[in-house]
N, C-alpha and C positions, 0 to 999 in steps of 0.2 A: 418462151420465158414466162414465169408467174411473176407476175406486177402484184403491187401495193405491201401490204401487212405481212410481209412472210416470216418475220423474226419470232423463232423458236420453233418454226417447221422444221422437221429432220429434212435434209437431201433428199432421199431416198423417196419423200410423200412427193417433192416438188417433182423430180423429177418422173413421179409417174401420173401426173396430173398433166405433166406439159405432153404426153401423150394424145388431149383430147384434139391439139393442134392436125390432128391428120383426120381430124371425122368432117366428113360435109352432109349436112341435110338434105333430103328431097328434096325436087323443087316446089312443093307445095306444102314442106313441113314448116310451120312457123318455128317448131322448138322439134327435133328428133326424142323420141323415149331414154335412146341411151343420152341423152344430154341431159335429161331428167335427171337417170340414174346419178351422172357425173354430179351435177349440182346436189342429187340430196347426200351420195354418199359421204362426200370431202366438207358439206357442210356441216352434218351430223360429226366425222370424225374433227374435225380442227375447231366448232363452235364457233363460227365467223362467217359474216357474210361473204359469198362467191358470184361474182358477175364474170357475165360471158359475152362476148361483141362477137355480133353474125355481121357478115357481109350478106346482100342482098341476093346474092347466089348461094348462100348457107353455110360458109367456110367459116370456119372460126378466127377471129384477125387477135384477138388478146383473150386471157384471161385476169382478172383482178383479185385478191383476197382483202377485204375488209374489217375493218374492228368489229365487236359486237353490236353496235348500235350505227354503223355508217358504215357506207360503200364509196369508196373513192373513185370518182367517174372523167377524171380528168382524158384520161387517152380519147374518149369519144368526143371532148371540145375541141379535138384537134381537128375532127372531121367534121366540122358542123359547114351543114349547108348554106349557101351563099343566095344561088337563087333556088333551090327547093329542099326536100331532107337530104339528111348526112348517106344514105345507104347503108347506115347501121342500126341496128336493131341492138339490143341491151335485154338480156334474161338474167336476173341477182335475188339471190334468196332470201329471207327474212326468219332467221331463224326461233324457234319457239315464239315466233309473233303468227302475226294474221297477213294476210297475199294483198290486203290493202293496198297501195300506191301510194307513199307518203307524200310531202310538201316537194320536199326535195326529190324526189325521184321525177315527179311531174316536173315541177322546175327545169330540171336536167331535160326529158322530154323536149319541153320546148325551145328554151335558150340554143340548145344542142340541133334542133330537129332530127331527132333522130327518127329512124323508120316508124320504132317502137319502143315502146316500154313494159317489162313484164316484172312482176314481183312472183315466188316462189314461195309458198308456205313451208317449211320443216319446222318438223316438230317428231320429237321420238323416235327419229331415226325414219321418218318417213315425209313423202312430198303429200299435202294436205290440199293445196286449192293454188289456182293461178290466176291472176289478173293483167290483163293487158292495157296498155293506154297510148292512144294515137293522136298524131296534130291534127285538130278540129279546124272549122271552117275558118276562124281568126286565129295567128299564132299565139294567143294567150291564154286561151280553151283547151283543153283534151277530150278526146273520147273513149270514154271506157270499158269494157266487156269483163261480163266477169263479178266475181271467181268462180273458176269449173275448175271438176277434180281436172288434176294435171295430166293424166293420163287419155281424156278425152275433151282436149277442147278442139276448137272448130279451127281445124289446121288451116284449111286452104281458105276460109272464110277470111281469117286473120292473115293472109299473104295478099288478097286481094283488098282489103281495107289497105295495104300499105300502098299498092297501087292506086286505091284512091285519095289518098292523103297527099301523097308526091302532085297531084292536078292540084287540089285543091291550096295547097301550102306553098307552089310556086305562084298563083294567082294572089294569096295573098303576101306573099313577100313583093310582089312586081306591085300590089299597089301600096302596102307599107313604106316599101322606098321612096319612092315617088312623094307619098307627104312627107314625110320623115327622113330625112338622110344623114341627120346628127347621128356621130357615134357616139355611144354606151358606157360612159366612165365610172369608174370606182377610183378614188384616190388612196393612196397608201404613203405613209410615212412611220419612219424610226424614227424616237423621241423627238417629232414633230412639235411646236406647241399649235393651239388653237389659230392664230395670229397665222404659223406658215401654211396648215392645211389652207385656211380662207383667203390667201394669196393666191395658194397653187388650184382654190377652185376658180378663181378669178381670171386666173390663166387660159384653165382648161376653157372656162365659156367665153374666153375671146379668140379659143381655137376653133370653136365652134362645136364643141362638144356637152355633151347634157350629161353631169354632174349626177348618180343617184345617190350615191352615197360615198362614206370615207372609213378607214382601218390604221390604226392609228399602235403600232409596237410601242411599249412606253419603255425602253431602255435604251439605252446611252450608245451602246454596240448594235452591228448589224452584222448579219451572218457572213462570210463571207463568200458564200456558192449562191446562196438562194434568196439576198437581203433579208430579208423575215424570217421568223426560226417555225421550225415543221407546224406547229400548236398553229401560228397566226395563218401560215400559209392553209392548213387544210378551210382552218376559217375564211380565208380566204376564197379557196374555192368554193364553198357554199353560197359565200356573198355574190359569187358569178353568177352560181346559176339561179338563187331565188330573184335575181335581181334583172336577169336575162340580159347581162353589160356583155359589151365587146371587144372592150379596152381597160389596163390597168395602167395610170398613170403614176408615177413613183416620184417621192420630193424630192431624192436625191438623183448624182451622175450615177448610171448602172454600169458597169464591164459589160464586157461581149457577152463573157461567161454566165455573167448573174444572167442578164437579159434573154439568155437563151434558157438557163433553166427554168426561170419563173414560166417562161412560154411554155415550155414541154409541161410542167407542173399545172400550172392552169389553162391550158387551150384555148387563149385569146393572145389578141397583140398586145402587150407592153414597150412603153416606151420612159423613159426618165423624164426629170425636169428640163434637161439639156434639149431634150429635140422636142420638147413641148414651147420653149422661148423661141428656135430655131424656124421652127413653122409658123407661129405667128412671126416672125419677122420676114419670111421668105412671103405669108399674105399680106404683110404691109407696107414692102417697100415698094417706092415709085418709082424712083429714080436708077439711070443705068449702074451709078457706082454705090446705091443702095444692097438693088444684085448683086451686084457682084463682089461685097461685101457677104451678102448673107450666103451665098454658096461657098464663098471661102471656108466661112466660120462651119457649113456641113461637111465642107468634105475633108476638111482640119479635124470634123470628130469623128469622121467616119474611117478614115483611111485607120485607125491603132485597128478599128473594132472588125478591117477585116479577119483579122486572127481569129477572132471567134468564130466565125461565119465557114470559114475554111479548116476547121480542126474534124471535121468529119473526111474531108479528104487526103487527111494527114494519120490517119490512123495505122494504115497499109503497114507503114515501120518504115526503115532507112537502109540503103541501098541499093543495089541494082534491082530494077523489075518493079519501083513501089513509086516511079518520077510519071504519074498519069498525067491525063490531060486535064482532073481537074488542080492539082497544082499551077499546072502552066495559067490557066484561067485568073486562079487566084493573084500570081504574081502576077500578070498583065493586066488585073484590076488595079492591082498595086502601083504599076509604072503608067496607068492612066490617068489615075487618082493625081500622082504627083507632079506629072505633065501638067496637067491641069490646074495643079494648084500653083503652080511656078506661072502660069499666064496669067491668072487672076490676081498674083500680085504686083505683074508686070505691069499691069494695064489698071490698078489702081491709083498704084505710084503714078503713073502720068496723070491721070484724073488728081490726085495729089498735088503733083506740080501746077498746074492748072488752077487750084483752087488758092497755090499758095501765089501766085502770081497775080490774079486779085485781089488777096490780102493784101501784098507790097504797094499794089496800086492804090490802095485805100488807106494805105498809111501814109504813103505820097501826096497824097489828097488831103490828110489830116483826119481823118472821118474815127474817132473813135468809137470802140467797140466793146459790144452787153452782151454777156451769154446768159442765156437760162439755164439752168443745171438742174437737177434735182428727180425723185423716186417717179417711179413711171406714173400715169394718172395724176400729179399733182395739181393740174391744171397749167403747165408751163405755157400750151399753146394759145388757151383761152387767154391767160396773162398777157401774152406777146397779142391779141387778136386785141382787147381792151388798152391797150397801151398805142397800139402802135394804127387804132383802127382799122384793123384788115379784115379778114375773113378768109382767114386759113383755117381749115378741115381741121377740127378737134373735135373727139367720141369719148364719151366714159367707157374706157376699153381702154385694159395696159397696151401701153405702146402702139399707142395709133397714132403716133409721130414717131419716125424712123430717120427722114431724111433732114438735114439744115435747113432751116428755112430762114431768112433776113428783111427786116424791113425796118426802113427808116422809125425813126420815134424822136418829136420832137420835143423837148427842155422844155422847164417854162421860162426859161431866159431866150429862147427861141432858136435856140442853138440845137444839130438834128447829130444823132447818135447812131451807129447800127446794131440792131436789139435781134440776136441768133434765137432760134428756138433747135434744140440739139435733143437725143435720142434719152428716154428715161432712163433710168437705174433701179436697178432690183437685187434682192439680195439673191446669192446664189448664181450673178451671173455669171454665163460660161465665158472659161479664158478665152477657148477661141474664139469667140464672139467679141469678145474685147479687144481682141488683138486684130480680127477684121476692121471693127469699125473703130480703130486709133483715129486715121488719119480724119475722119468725122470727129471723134469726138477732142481732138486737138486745137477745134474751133473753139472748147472751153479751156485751153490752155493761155490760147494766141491771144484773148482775150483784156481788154483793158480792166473790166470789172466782171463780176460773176452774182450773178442774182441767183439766191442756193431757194428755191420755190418749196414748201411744204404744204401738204394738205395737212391745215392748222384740225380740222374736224376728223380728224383717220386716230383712233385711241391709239394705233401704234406710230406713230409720227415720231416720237424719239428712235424708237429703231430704226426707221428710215434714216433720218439724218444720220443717224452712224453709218448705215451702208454706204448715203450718199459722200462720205468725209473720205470713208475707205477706199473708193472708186477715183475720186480725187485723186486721193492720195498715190494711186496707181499709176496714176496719168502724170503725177510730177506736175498739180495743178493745187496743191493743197494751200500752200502759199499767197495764193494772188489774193485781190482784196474782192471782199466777197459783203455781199449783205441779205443778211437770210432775210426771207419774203414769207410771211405765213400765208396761203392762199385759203380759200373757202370761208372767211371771219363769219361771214353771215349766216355759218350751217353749226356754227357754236349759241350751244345754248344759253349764254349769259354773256353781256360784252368782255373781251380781253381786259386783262389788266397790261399796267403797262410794261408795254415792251422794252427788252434789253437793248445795249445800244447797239446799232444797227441790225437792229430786227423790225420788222414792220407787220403790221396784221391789215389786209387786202380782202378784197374779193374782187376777181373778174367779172363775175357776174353781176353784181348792184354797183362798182364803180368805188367801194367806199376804201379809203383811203389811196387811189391812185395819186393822187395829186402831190402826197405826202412824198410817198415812194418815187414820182419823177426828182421833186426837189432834192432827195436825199442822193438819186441819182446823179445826180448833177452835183451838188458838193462832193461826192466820190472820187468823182472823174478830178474836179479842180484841184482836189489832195496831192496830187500827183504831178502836180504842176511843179519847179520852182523858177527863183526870182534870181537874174545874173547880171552882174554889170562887169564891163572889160571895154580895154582899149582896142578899138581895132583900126591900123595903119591903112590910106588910102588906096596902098595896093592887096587889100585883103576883101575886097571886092564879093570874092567867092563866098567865104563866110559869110557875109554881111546879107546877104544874096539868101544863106541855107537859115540863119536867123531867122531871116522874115517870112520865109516860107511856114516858117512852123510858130513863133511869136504870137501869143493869143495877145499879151500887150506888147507895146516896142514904144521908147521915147530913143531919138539920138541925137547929141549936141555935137556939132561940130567946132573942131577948137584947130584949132592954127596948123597940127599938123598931123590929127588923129581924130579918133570921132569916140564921145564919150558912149556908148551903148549901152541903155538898161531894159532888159524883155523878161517876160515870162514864159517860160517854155517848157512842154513836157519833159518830164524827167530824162527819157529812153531819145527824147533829141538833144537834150543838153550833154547828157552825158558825149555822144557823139561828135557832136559839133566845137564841144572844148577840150574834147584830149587831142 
């Protein structure tokens, strides 16, 4: 089959070009004559550049046609070397130009490692000079020969340079790695603004990945095979190879589908925004039911997207003779996937129960309770570490707090609270991830108050707060009483003006307004109180009994043959205790 540019080729040219598929080179021919021939004739008659992919035994594995000014080298990133070159070699012509090695051709070269690189002169219906270029001592160098007339360059010279370049270019990948083992991002987004690329690069470098650049579709729609439309995408592949990346991260959730073709189209790994949050949380959890929350939330995205994965062995057709083995494969992926996902939520829910049977103990107890809420990095855990004196593990890194963490935090009435630190929010988070980590974030439900934390110094601070309202609101948490916390006041360039009511401007790091914010804590909580007097008869014992248990004041007069009772009591025990 002819790959790339063929639109407005007759049948008849493609199919006698897919012909060259049966020629093999010598084994010391770098390029055979008649391959020559093949490249200047079809390049002279169609005006388009033609590349050709040798296997290292001489066969031909594709051919590409190209526009006048670009050769589309995508099928060769699929081969690219891991630990030394791809095994392919790349001969494309340059038509009425010069045999030169452009930027991009070298580019491709290296990103690629491919064998080789050869550029082709035509011009007037003739091959004029050829130039080769191989991976040099570092993979960011090439080496070049050249141009010689095409008909006499130094065949076996140029087969044995590939033989030296494969020593030399596995020596230097095996020490490359070794310093280096960040992967190669390019980020890409459809009507992304600036705000979510610089989110999703904040991401990516908490995934451990190095950022070189970003591509940015500025409309509204996205394609629906290929995310990006042909124009971005070829752009795209260029940005691979001058940039030598290894991965394309995307702001959006991908299908199977999309995912697969962006890979075949540019010959690297793409992943979406979903399995970019997915991985950083699968590196950040501690705890068993952190796990086991985070593979929920993978194998909840992964199980749709086997369909994609398996549409190559659904091709055969339908009926007898076409039920292979790897269908059976696929489906047994399938009934594994969900085997599995039916334990993980077996064995949450208990870790659930568990967590809520603490809860009850701690309401038994009387011990009210503070959640932190609020956009990932806000500094909730630094808040909760300054508040509460601790010294729990907080990183300027989205979501390096995954799991609950609680500790005491004392009033300044002296009276002790328990102050949660719970999992960030981002926009774009995925359902399933949401839907894993409920019974976690249900601790901002369970919650007596809600401290909604903002990084007061982040310019996009108002868009958070709405994703964090939306998240909320998700959870059936939007209601509780809440007092938004501005955090970072000290990274603001001018003091705050004054704040709305119940809002607060903080900083965990200098201390300045903590004091305000426990106080305000604390009248929160006493909001919630009220005040009840009733008769209760001497055989009411019991009651009298669940009063005092929960009674932050209590006075009672005894009178002749009842006892006058006046207490103040959380609301959620008053109501209880007097229906």
């Amino acid at each position: 089959m002819i790959h790339g540019n063929t639109s407005g080729i007759k049948q008849y040219i493609l199919d006698e070009m897919e012909q060259v598929y049966t020629h093999v080179c010598g084994r010391n021919e770098f390029i055979s004559p008649l391959l020559i021939d093949f490249l200047t004739k079809y390049t002279a008659l169609l005006g388009r550049e033609i590349s050709i992919y040798l296997s290292r035994a001489g066969r031909v594995l594709d051919v590409s046609i190209g526009d006048s000014d670009h050769v589309d080298l995508p099928y060769v990133r699929k081969r690219r070397g891991v630990q030394g070159l791809s095994g392919v070699r790349c001969i494309h012509t340059h038509p009425g130009g010069s045999s030169q090695l452009s930027s991009v051709d070298i580019g491709t070269l290296l990103s690629s490692r491919l064998d080789a690189m050869a550029a082709l002169a035509v011009r007037d219906g003739e091959a004029k000079s050829l130039q080769a270029g191989f991976v040099g001592e570092t993979l960011d160098q090439p080496v070049l020969y050249g141009p010689y007339p095409p008909y006499r360059i130094p065949q076996s010279y140029f087969m044995a340079e590939i033989e030296r370049a494969t020593v030399r270019v596995a020596e230097a990948v095996r020490l490359k790695e070794t310093a280096d083992a960040r992967e190669r991002a390019i980020l890409v987004g459809v009507g992304a603004s600036p705000a979510d690329m610089q989110e999703l690069a904040m991401l990516a470098d908490t995934a451990g990945a190095e950022v070189l650049g970003q591509m940015v579709q500025p409309k509204a729609g996205r394609e629906t095979s290929s995310y990006v439309g042909k124009g971005k995408l070829k752009e795209l592949s260029l940005a691979i190879s001058a940039a030598d990346a290894d991965l394309v991260i995307v702001n959006d959730e991908l299908s199977a589908i999309e995912t697969r073709n962006l890979e075949e189209a540019l010959g690297v790994k793409v992943i979406d925004r979903t399995v970019l949050i997915l991985d950083i949380f699968a590196r950040h959890a501690r705890t068993r039911e952190g796990k086991l929350q985070v593979e929920l939330a993978q194998l909840k995205y992964s199980l749709p997207r086997l369909l994609g994965e398996g549409l190559s062995l659904s091709r055969q057709g339908a009926g007898i003779g076409t039920r292979g083995p790897g269908e059976t494969k696929l489906e047994s992926d399938r009934r594994r996937i969900r085997r599995r996902i039916f334990e993980l939520e077996k064995e949450i829910d208990k870790l659930s129960v568990q967590r809520n049977l603490r809860r009850e103990q701690r309401q038994k107890n009387r011990v009210q309770e503070v959640a932190l809420v609020g956009y990932t990095n806000a500094g909730k855990t630094s808040l909760l570490n300054a508040l509460a004196k601790s010294e729990q593990y907080a990183e300027n890194k989205l979501f390096a707090t995954l799991d609950p963490v609680t500790r005491k935090v004392a009033l300044p009435s002296g009276k002790e609270v328990l102050l949660t630190d719970t999992v960030g929010f981002v926009s774009k988070l995925p359902h399933d991830l949401v839907s894993a980590f409920r019974s976690t974030l249900e601790e901002a439900t369970r919650a007596d108050l809600l401290l909604n934390v903002t990084d007061a110094a982040n310019p996009e601070h108002i868009r958070q707060m709405q994703v964090v309202r939306e998240v909320l609101s998700g959870l059936g948490a939007q209601d509780k009483p809440m007092l938004h916390v501005f955090n970072k006041a000290d990274q603001l360039p001018e003091a705050p003006a004054q704040a709305a009511p119940n809002s607060y401007y903080v900083s965990a790091k200098t201390g300045q307004g903590l004091m305000e914010l426990l106080s305000a804590i604390e009248a929160a909580l006493q909001e919630r109180t009220v005040e009840v007097s009733l008769k209760l008869g001497y055989q009411e014992g019991a009651k009298l009994a669940q009063i005092q248990k929960y009674a932050e004041k209590l006075d009672i007069d005894y009178q002749g043959d009842y006892m006058q009772v006046r207490a103040t009591l959380p609301e959620e025990a008053a109501g209880r205790i007097l229906r």
